[in-house]
N, CA, C and O of each residue as an XYZ file, in Angstrom:
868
protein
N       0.812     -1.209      0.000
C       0.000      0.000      0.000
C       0.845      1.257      0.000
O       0.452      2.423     -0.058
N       2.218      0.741      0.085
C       2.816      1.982     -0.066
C       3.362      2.141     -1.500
O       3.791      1.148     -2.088
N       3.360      3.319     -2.064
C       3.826      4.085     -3.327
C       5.182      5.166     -2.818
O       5.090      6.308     -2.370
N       6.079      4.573     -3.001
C       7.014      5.644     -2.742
C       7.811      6.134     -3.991
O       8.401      5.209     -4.548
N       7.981      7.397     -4.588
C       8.827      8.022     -5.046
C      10.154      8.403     -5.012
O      10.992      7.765     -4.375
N      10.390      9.331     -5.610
C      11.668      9.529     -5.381
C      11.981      9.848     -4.128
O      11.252     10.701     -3.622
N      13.152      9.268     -3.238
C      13.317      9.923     -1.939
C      14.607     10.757     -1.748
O      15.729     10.259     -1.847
N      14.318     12.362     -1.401
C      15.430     13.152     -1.846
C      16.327     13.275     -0.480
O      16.031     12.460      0.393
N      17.197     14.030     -0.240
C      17.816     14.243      0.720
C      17.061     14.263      2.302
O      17.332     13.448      3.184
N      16.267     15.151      2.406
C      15.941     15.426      3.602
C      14.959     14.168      3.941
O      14.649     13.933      5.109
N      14.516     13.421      2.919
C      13.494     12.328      3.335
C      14.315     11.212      3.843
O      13.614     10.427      4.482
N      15.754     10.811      3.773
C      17.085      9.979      3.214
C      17.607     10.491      5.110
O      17.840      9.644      5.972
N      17.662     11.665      5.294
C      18.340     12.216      6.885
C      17.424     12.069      7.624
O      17.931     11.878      8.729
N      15.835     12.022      7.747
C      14.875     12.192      8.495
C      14.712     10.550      8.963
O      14.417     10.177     10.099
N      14.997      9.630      7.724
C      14.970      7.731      8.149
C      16.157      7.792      8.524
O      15.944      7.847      9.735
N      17.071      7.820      8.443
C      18.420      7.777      9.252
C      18.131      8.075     10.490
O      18.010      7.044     11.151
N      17.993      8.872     10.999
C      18.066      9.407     12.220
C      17.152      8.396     12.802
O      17.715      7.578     13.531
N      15.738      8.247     12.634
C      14.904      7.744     13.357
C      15.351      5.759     13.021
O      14.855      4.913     13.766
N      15.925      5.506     12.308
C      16.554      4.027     12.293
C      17.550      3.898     13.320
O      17.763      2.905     14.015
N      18.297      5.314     13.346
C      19.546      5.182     14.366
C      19.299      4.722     15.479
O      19.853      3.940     16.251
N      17.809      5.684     15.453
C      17.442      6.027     17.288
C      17.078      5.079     17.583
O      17.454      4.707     18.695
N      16.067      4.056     16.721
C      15.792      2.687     17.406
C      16.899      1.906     17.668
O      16.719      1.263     18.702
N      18.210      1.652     17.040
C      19.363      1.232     17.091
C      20.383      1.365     17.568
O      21.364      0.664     17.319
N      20.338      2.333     18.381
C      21.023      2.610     19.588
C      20.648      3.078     20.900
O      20.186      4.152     21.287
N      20.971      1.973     21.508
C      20.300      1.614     22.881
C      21.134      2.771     24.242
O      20.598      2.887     25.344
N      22.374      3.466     23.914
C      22.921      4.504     24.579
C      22.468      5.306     24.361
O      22.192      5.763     25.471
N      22.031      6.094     23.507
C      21.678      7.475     23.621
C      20.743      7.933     24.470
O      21.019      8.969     25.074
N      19.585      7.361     24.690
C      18.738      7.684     25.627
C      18.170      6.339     26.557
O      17.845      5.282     26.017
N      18.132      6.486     27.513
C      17.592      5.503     28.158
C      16.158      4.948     27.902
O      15.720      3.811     28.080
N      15.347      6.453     27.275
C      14.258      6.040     26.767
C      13.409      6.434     25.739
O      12.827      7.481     26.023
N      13.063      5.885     24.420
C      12.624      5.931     22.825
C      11.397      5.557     23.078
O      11.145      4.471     23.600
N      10.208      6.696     22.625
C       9.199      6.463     22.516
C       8.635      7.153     21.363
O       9.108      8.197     20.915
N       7.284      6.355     20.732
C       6.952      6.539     19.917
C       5.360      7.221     20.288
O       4.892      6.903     21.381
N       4.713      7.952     19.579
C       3.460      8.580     19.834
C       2.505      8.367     18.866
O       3.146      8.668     17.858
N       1.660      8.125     18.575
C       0.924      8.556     17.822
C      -1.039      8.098     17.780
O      -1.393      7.163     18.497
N      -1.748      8.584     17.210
C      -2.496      8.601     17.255
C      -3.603      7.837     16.030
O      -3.260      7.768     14.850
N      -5.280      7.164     16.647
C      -5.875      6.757     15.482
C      -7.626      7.107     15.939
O      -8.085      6.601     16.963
N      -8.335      7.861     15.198
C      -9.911      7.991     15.164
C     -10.411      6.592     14.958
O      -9.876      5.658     14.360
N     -11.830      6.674     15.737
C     -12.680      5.463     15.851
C     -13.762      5.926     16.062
O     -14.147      6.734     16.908
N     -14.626      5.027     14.709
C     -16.046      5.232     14.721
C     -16.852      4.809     16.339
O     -16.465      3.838     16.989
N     -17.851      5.596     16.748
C     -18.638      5.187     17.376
C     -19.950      4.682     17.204
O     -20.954      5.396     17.204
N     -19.944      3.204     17.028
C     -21.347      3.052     16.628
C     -21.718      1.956     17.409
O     -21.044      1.300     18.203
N     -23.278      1.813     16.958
C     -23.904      0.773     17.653
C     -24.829     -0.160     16.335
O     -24.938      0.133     15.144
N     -25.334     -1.209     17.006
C     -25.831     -2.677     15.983
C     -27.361     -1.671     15.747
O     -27.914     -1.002     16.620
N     -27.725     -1.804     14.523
C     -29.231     -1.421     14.397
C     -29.945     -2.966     14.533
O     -31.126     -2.939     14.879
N     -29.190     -4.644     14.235
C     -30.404     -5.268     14.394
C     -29.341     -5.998     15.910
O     -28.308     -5.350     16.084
N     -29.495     -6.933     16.685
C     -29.560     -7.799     17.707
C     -27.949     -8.509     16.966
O     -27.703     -8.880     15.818
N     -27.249     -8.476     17.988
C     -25.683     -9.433     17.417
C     -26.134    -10.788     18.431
O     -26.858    -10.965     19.411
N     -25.278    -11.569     17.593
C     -25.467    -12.395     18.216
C     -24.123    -12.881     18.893
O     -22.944    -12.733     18.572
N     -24.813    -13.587     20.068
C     -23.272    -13.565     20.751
C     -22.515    -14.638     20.569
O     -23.108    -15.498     19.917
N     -21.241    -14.981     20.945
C     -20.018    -15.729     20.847
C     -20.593    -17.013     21.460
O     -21.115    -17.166     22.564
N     -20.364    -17.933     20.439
C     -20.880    -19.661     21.618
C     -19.298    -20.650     21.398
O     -18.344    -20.359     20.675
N     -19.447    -21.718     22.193
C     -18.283    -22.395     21.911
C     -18.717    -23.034     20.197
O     -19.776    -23.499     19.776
N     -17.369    -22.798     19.510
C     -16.911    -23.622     18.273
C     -18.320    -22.669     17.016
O     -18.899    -23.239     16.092
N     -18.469    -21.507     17.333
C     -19.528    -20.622     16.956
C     -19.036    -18.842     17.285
O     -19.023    -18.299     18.389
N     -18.697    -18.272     16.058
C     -18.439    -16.942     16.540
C     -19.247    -15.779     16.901
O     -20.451    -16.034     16.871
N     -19.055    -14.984     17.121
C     -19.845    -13.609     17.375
C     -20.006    -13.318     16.197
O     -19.203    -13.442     15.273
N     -21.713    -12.664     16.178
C     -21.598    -12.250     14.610
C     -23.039    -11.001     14.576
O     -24.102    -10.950     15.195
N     -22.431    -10.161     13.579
C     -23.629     -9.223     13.945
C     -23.550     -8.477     12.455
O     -22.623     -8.566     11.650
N     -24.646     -7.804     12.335
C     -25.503     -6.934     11.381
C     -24.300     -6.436     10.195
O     -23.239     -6.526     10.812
N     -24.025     -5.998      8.912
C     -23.194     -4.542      8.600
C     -23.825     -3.921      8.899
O     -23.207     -2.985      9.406
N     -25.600     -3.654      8.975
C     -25.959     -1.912      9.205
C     -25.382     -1.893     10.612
O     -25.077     -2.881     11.281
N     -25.274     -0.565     10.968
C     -25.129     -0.003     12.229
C     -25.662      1.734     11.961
O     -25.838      2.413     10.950
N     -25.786      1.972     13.371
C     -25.854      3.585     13.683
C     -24.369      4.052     13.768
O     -23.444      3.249     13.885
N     -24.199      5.404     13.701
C     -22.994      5.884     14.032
C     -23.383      6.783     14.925
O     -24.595      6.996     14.875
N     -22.780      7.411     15.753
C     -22.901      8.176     17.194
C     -21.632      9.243     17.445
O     -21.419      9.672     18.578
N     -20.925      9.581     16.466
C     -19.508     10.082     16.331
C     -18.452      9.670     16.280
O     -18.139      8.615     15.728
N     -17.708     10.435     16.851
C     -16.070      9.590     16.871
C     -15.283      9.921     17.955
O     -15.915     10.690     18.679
N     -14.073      9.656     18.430
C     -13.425      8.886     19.054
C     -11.997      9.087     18.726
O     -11.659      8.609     17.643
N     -11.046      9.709     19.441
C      -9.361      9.435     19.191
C      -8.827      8.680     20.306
O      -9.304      8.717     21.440
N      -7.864      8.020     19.967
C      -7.315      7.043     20.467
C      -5.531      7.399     20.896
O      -4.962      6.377     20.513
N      -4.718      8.109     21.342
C      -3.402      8.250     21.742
C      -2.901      7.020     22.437
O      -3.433      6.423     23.373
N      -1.349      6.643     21.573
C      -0.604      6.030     22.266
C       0.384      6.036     22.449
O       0.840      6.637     21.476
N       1.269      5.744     23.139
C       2.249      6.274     23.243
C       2.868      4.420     23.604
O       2.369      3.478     24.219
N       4.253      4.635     22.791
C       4.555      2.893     23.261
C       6.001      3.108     23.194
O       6.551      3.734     22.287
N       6.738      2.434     24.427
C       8.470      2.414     24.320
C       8.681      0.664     24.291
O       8.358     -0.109     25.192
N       9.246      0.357     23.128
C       9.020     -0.605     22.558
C       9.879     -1.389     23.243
O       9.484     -2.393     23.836
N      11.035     -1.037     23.230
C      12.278     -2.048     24.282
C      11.940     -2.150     25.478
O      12.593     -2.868     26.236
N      10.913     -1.495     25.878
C      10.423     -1.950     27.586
C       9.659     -2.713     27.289
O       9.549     -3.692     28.027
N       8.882     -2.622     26.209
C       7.043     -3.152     26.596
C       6.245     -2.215     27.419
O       5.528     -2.539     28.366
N       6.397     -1.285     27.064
C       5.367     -0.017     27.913
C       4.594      0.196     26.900
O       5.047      0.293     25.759
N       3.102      0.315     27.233
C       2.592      1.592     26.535
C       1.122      2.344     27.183
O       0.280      1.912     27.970
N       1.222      3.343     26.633
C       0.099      4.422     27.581
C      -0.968      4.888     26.699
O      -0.590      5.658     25.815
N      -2.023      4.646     26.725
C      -3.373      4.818     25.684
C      -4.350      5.738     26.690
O      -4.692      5.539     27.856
N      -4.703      6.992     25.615
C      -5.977      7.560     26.273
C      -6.729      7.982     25.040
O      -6.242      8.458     24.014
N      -8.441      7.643     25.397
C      -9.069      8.182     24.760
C     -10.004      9.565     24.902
O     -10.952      9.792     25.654
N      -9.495     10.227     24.092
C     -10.258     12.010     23.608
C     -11.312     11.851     22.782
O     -11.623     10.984     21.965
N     -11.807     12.868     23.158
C     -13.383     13.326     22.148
C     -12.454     13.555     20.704
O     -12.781     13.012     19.649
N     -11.412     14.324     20.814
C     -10.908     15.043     19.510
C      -9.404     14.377     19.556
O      -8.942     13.550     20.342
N      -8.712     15.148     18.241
C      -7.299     15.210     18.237
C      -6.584     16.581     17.958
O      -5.883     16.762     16.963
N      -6.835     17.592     18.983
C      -6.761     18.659     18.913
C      -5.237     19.186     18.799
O      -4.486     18.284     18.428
N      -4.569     20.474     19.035
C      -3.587     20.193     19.667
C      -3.291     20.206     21.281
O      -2.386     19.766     21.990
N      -4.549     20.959     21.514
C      -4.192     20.617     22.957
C      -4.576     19.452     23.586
O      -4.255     19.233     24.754
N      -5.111     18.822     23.049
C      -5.299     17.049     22.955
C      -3.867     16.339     22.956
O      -3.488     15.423     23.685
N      -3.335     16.852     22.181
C      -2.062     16.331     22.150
C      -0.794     16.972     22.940
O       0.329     16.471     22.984
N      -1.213     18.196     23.560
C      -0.279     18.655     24.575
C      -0.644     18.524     25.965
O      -0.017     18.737     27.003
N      -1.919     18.084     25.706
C      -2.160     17.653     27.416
C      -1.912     15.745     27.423
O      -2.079     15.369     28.583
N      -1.661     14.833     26.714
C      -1.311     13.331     26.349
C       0.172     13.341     26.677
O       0.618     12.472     27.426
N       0.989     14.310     26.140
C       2.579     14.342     26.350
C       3.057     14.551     27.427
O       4.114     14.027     27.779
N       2.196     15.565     28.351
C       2.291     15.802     29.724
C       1.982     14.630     30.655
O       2.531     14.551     31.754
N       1.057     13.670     30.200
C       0.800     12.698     30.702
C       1.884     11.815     31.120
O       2.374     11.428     32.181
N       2.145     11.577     29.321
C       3.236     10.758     29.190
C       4.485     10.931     30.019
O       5.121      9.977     30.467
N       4.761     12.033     30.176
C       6.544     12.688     31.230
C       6.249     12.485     32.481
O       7.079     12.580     33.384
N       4.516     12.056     32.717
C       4.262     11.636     34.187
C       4.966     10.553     34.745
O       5.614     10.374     35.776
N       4.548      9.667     33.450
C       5.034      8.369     33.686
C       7.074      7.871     33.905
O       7.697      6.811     33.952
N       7.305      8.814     33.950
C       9.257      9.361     33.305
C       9.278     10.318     34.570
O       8.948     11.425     34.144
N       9.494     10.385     35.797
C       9.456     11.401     36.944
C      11.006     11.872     37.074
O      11.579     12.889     37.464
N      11.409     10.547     36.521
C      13.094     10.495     37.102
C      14.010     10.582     35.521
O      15.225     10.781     35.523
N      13.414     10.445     34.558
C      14.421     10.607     32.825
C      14.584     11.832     33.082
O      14.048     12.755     33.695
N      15.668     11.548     32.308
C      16.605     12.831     31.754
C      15.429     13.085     30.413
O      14.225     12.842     30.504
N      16.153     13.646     29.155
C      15.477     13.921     28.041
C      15.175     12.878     27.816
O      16.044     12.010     27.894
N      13.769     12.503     27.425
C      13.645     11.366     26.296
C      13.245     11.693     24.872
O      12.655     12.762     24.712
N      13.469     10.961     23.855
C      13.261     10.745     22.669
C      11.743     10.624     22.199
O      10.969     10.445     23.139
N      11.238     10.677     21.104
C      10.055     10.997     20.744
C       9.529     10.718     19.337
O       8.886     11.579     18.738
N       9.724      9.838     18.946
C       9.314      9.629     17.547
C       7.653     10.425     17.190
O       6.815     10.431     18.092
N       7.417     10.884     16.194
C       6.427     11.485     15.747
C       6.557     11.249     14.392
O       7.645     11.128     13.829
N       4.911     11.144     13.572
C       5.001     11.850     12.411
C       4.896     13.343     11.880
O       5.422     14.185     12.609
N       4.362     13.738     10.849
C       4.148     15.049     10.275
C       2.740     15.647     10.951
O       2.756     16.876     11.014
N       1.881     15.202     11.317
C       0.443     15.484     11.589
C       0.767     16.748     12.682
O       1.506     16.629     13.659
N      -0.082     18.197     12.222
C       0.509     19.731     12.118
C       0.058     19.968     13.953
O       0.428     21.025     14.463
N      -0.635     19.068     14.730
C      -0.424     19.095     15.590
C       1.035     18.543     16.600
O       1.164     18.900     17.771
N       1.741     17.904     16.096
C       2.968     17.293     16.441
C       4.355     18.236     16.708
O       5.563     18.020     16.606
N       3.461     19.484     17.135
C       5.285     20.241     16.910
C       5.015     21.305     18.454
O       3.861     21.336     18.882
N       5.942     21.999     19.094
C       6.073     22.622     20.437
C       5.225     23.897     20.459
O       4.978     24.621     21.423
N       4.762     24.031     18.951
C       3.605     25.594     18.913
C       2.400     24.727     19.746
O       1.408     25.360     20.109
N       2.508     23.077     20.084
C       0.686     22.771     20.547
C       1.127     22.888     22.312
O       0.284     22.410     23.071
N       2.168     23.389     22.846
C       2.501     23.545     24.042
C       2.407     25.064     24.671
O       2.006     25.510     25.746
N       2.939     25.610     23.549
C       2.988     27.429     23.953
C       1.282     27.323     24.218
O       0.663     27.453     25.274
N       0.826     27.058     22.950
C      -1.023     27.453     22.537
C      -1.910     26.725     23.534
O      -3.087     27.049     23.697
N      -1.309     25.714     24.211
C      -1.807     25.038     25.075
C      -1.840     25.929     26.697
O      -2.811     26.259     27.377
N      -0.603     26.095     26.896
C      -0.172     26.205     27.958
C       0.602     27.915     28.539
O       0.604     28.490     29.628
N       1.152     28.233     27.250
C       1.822     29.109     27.519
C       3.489     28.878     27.108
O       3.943     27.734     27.137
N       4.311     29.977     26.748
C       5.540     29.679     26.677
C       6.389     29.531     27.330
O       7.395     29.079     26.783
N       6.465     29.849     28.965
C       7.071     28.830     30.016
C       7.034     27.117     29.895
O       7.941     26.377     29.510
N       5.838     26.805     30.301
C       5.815     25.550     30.187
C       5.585     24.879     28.799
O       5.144     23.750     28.586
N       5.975     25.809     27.919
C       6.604     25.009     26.592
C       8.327     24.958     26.696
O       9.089     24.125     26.206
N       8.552     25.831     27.292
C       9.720     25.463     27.423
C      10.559     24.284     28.179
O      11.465     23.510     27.870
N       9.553     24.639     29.657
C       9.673     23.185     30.547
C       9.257     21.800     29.819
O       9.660     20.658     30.038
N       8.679     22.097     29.242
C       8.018     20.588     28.118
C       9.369     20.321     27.055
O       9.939     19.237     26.929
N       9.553     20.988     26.675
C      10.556     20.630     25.622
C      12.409     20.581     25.922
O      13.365     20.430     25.161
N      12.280     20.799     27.481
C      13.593     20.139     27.893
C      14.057     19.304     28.146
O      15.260     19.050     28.203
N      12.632     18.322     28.482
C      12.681     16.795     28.914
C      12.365     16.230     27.582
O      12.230     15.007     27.627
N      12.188     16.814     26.279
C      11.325     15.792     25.254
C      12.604     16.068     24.104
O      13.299     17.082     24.179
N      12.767     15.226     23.247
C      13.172     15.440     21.930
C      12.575     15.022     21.179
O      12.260     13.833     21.208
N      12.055     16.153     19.873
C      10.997     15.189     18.611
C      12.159     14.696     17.913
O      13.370     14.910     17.972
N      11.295     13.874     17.150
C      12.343     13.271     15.859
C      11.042     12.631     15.234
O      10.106     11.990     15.711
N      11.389     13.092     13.912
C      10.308     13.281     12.843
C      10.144     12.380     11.504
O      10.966     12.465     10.592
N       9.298     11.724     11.463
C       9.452     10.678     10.079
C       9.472     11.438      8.930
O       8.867     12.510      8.947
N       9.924     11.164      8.156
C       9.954     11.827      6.748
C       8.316     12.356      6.590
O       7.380     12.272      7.385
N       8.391     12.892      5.310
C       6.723     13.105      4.782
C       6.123     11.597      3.935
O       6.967     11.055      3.221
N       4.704     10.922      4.000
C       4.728     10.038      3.766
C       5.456      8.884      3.946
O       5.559      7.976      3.122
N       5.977      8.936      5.080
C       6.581      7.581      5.653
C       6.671      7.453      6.952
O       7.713      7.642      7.579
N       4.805      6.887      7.803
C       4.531      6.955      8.672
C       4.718      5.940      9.458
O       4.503      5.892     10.669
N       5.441      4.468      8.220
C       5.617      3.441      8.410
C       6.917      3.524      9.189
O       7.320      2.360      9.192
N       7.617      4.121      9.720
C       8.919      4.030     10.306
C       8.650      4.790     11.830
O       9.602      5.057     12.563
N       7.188      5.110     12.219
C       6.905      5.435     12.792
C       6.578      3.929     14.118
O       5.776      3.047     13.813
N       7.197      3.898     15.252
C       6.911      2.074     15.375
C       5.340      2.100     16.188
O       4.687      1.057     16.193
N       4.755      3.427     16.906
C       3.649      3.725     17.242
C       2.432      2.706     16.776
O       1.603      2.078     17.435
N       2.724      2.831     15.119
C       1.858      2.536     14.256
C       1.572      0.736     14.423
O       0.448      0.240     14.504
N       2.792      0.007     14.446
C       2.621     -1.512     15.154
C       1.995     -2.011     16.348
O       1.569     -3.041     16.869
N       2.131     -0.913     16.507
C       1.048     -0.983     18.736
C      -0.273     -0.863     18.126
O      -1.154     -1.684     18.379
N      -0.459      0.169     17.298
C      -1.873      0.654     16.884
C      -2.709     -0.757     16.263
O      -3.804     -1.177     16.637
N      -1.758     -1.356     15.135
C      -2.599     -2.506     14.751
C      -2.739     -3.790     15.656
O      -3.737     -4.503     15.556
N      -1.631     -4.096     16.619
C      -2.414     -5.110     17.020
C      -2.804     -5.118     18.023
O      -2.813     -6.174     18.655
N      -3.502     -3.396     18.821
C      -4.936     -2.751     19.411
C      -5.583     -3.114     18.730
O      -6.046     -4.208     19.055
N      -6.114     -2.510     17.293
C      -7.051     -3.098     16.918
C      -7.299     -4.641     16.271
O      -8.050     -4.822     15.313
N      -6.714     -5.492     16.798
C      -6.588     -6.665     16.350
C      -7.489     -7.369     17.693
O      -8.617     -7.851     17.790
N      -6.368     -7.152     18.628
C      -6.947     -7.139     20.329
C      -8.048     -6.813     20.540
O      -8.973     -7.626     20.538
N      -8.193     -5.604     20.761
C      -9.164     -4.728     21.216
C     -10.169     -4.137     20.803
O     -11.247     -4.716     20.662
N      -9.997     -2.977     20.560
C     -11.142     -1.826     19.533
C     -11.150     -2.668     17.696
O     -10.977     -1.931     16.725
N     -11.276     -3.561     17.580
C     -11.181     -3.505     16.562
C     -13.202     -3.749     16.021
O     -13.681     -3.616     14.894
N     -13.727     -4.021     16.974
C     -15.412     -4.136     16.667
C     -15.760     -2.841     17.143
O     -14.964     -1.932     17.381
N     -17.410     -2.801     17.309
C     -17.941     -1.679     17.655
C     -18.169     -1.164     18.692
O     -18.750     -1.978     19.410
N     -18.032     -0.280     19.150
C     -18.200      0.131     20.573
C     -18.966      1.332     20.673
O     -18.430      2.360     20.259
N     -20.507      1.415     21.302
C     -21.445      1.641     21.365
C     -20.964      3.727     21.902
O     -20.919      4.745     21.211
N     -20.751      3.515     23.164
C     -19.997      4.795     23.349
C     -18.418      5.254     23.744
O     -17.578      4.355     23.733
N     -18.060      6.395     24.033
C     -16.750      6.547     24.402
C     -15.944      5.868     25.850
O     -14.799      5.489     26.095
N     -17.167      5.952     26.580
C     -16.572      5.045     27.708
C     -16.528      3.762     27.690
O     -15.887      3.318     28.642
N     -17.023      2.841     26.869
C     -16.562      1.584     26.708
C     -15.750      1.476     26.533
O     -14.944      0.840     27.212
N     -15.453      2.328     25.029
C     -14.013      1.796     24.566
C     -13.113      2.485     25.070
O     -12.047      2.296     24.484
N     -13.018      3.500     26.231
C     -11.567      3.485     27.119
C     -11.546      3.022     28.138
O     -10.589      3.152     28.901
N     -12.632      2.344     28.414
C     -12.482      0.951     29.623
C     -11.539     -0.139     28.553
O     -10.324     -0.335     28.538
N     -12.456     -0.636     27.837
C     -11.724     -1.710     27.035
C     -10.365     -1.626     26.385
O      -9.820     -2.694     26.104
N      -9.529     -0.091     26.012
C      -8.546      0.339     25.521
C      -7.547      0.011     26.933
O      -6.740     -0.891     27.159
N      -7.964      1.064     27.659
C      -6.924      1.102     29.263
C      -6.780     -0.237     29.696
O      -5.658     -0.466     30.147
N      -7.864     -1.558     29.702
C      -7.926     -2.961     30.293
C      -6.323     -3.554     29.202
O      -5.194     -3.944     29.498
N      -7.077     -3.322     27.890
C      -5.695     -3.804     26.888
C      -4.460     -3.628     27.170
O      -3.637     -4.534     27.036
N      -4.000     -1.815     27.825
C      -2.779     -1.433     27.889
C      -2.110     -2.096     29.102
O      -1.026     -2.680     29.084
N      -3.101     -1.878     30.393
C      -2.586     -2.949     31.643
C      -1.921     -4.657     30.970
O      -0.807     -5.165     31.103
N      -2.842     -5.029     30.437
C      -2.743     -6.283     30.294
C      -1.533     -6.385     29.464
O      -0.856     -7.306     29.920
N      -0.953     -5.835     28.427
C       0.161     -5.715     27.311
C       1.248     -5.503     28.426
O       2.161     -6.322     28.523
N       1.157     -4.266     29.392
C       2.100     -3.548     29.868
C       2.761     -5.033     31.358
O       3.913     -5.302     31.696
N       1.830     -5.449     31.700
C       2.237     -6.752     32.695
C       2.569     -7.581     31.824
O       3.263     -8.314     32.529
N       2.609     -8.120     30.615
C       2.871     -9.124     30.124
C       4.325     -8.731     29.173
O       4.884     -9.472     28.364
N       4.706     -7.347     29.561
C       5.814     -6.767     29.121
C       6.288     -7.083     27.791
O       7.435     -7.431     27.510
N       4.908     -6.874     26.658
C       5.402     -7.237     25.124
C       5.692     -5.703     24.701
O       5.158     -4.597     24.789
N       6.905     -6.332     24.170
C       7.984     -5.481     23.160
C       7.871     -5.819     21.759
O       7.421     -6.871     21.306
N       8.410     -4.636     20.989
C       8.367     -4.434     19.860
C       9.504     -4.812     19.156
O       9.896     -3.661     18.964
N      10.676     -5.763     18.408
C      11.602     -5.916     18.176
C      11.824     -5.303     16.860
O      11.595     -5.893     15.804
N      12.353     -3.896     16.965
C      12.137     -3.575     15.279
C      13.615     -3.738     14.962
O      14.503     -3.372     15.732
N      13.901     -4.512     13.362
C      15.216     -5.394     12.905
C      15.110     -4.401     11.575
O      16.115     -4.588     10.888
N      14.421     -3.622     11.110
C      15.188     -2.884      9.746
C      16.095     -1.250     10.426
O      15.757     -0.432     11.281
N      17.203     -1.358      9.622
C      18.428     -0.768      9.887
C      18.750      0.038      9.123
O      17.987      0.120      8.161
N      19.784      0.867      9.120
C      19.995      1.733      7.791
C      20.596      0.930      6.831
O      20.211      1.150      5.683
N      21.530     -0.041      6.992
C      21.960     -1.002      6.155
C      20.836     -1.326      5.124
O      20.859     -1.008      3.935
N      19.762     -2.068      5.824
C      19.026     -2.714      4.944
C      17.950     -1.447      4.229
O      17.072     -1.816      3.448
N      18.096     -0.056      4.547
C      16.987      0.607      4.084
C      17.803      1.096      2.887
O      17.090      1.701      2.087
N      18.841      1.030      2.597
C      20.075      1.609      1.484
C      19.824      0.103      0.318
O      19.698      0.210     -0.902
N      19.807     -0.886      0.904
C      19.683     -2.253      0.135
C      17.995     -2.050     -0.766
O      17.682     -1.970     -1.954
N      17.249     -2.028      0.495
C      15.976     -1.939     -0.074
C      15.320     -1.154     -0.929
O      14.506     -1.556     -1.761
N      15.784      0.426     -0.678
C      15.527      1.911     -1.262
C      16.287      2.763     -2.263
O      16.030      3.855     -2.771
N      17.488      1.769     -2.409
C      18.787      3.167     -2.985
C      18.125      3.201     -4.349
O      18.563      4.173     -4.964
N      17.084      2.398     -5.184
C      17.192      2.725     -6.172
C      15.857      3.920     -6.547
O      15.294      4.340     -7.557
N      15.783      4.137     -5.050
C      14.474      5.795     -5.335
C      15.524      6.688     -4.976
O      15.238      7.883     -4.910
N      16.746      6.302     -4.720
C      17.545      7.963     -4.307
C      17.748      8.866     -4.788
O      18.943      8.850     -5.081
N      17.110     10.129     -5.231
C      17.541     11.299     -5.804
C      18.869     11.485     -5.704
O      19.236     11.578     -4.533
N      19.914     11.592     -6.690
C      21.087     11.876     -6.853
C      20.909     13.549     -6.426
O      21.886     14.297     -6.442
């Protein structure tokens, strides 16, 4: 599903960096990834039927819809951590009050690392606008972004937590917002005690093997 083009310089320094960062385990004690996914809220218009032994759950395509739903996560993959909350929106101060969260959980780190994509809420203007420019400043002494290229959200490792949430979890319907951040938060406990990690194995080596022949000279 991906179409990639030519990839010029700054797209070529932006995967470097963020390949490095997963790949080196000194620089920071701790690499985390952020990111975010919307979810329909709906409910069954006819009767589902429920789950029996050697018999699955099975219900209607119609449904109602009832709005939507954002989903933040935040996952440090070499621990097996990760931290999920669900918002009405994905605002930016949605996303500057989630990061604050997140440094809750970090009382005692030095700077940590921060993988992000491009999405125009993702940058230290959603901290000033949030908060003010003091505590954008206090925010951004403990944080470092580091930014996926444009269109390459896939190097983002956020995005691997996200699918197999919805594989797990949210991936059916959930009637309102408080279900599904009962059922989201139950997931993250349960992942976070069972301390699954993310082992990501592509390198800059292999992204030069795989890619050099989109390299803009």
């Amino acid at each position: 599903m991906w179409c990639i083009q030519a990839i010029d310089s700054e797209y070529r320094k932006r995967m470097y960096d963020v390949l490095d960062l997963y790949a080196n385990r000194s620089r920071s004690a701790h690499v985390i990834a952020i990111d975010e996914k919307l979810k329909q809220i709906v409910s069954d218009r006819r009767k589902t039927i429920p789950m029996k032994p050697a018999s699955p759950e099975r219900y209607d395509y119609e449904y109602t819809r009832h709005g939507k739903a954002n989903i933040f996560i935040a996952v440090e993959p070499k621990k097996g951590k990760r931290i999920v909350k669900v918002t009405e929106r994905r605002t930016k101060r949605d996303f500057a009050l989630f990061v604050k969260e997140v440094l809750k959980e970090y009382p005692e780190a030095g700077k940590i690392c921060v993988v992000l994509d491009n999405l125009n809420t993702h940058f230290p203007g959603s901290f000033e606008e949030a908060f003010g420019r003091e505590e954008r400043e206090r925010i951004m002494s403990r944080v470092e972004f580091h930014y996926t290229p444009k269109h390459a959200s896939w190097l983002n490792i956020a995005e691997i937590e996200i699918n197999v949430m919805d594989i797990e979890c949210p991936g059916r319907r959930f009637e309102n917002r408080e279900s599904l951040e009962k059922e989201t938060v139950l997931w993250a406990a349960k992942r976070n005690a069972q301390r699954k990690r993310i082992e990501w194995g592509f390198n800059r080596k292999q992204a030069d093997r795989k890619l050099s022949k989109y390299y803009a000279t």
